[in-house]
N, C-alpha and C positions, 0 to 999 in steps of 0.2 A: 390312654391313661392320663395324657397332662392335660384332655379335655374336660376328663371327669376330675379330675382337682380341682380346675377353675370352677366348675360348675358345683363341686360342694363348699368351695370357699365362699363365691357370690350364694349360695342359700346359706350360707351361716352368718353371714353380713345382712342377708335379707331378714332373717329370723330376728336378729340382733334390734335392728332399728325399726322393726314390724310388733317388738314385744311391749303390751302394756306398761312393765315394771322400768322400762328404759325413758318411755315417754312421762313416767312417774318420777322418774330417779332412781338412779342403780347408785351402787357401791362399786368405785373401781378402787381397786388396788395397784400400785409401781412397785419395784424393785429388783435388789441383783440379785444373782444368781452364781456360784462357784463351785468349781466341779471337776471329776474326771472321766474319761470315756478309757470304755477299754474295749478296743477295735480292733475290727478284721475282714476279711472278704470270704463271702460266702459262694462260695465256685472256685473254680480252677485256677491257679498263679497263672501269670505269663510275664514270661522274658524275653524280649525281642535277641538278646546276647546267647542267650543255649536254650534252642529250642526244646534242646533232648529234657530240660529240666520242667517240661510244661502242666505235670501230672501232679504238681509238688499242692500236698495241702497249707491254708495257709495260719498262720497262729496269730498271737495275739501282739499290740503295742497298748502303750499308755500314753494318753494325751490329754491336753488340756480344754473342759467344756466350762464353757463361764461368757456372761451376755446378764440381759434384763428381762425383765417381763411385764406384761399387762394384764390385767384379769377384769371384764367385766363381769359384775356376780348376776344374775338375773333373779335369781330369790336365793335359800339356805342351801338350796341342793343344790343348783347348776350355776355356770360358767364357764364364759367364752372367754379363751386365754389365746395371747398370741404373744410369743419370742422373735428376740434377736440376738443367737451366740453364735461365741468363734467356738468352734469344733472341728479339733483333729481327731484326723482318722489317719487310718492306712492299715498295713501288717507286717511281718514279716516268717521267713520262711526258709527254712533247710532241708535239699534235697541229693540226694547221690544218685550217680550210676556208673557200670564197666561199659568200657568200650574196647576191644580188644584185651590188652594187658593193663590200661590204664583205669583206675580208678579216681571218677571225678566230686565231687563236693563242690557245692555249692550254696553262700550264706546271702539272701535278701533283705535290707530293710527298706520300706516305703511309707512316706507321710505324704497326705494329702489332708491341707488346712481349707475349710468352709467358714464362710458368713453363713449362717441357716435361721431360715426363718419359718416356725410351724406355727401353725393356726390351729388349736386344741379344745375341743369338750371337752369341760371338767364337772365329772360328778361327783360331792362331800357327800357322804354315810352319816346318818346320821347318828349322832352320841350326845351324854352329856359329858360337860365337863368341858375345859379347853383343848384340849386332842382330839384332834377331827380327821379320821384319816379321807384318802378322797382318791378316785381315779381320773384318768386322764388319756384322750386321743385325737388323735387327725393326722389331717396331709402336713408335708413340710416340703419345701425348697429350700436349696443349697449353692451357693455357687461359691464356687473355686477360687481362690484368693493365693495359694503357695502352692509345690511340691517339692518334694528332695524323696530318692533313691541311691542308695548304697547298693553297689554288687559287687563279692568276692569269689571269685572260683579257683580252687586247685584241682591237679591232676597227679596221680602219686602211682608208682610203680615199685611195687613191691618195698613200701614205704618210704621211697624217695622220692620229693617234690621232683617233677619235671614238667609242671604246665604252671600258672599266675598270673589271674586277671583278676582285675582291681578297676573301676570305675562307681565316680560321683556325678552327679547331677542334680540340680533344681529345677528341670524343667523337663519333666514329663511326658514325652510325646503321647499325642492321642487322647490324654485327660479331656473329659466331657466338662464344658464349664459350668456347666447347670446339672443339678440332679434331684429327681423328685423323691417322695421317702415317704414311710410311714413311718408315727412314732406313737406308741403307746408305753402305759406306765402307772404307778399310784405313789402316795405319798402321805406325809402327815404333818400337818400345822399345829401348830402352839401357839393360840393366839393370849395376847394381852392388851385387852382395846382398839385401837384401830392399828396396831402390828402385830405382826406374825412372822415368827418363824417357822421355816419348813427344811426337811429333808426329804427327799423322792430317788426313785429308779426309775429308770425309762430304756425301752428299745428303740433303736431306731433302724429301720428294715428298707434297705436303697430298692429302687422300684426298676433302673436300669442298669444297664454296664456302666461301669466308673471310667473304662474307656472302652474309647475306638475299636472293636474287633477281638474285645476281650471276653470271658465267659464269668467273670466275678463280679458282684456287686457290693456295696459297703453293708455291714454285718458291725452295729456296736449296741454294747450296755454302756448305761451313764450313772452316774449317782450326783446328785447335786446338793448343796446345801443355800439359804437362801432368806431372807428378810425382806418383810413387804412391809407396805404402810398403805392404808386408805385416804384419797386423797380427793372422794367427792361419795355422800352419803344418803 
């Protein structure tokens, strides 16, 4: 799989500097980007701390997606777009079980902060007027920049506490520092001369384990809001 990324990234690089309208002059576009993700892991939890909790599905956090962009436009419809944002992820998750007389609970939270950087086809629909909606995909790389995990477990007997564990961390054992992804999406520009404002949705779909021996992969929606400006015509 990370063969076949490099090898669609170098033909989308190749495409790019192989096209008439580039060696003519294209239209690029800069600007930011600001956002939120709302992420999760598609697969099974795992907790190194209670095994017995390993079945636990996992839910949702909110985090911060925000970075820049470049767009080269190759004519009205198409565009090769490449990012660079910070993107948290993670999830979190609540699970029980009996063990004899005792009843356990158990509460998860997990962040894992990325650099990501996707490389995107972008196709605009055409319309008239300034509202242009447009879609958008490709590969993306990530790599790992932070983590932090919360774990709280109780154990209750006929609803009295008699077990408490409680453990923090920043540092993740097993996080993969790299991870490859797919991200797809569409969106809509409002432009006014050579700016534009845009709002967009995007998935982004982890291609491996987030870690070491684990069975989950990153699972996030994004929504971004954003301003560009052309800055070669």
């Amino acid at each position: 799989m990370k063969k076949l990324l490099t090898i669609v990234g170098m033909l989308v690089v190749l495409t790019v500097l192989r096209t008439p309208n580039l060696q003519a002059g294209v239209t690029i576009e800069i600007g930011p980007k600001f956002g939120l993700n709302l992420a999760s892991f598609a697969g099974k939890t795992d907790v190194d701390s209670a095994d017995i909790y390993r079945s636990a599905d996992a839910g949702y956090i909110v985090g911060a997606l925000t970075g820049g962009m470049v767009a080269v436009h190759l004519n009205e419809r198409w565009a090769v777009r490449t990012e660079v944002l910070y993107s948290m992820k993670g999830a979190d998750w609540d699970a029980s079980t009996t063990i004899g007389d005792t009843n356990y609970s158990e509460i998860v939270w997990t962040r894992l902060d990325y650099v990501e950087i996707p490389v995107l086809a972008q196709f605009s629909i055409p319309t008239a007027g300034r509202l242009k909606p447009y879609l958008f995909a490709g590969p993306a790389v990530a790599f790992n920049i932070a983590t932090e995990w919360k774990i709280e477990d109780e154990g209750f007997v006929g609803g009295t506490k008699v077990y408490y564990f409680s453990k923090y961390t920043d540092d993740i054992p097993d996080v993969k520092d790299t991870q490859f992804e797919v991200v797809v999406g569409g969106g809509l520009n409002l432009g006014w001369g050579t700016t534009k404002v845009s709002i967009e949705g995007r998935y982004t779909a982890g291609l491996e384990k987030a870690r070491e021996g684990a069975d989950f992969r990153h699972s996030v929606f994004g929504i971004t809001a954003g301003i560009s400006f052309s800055v070669l015509q």
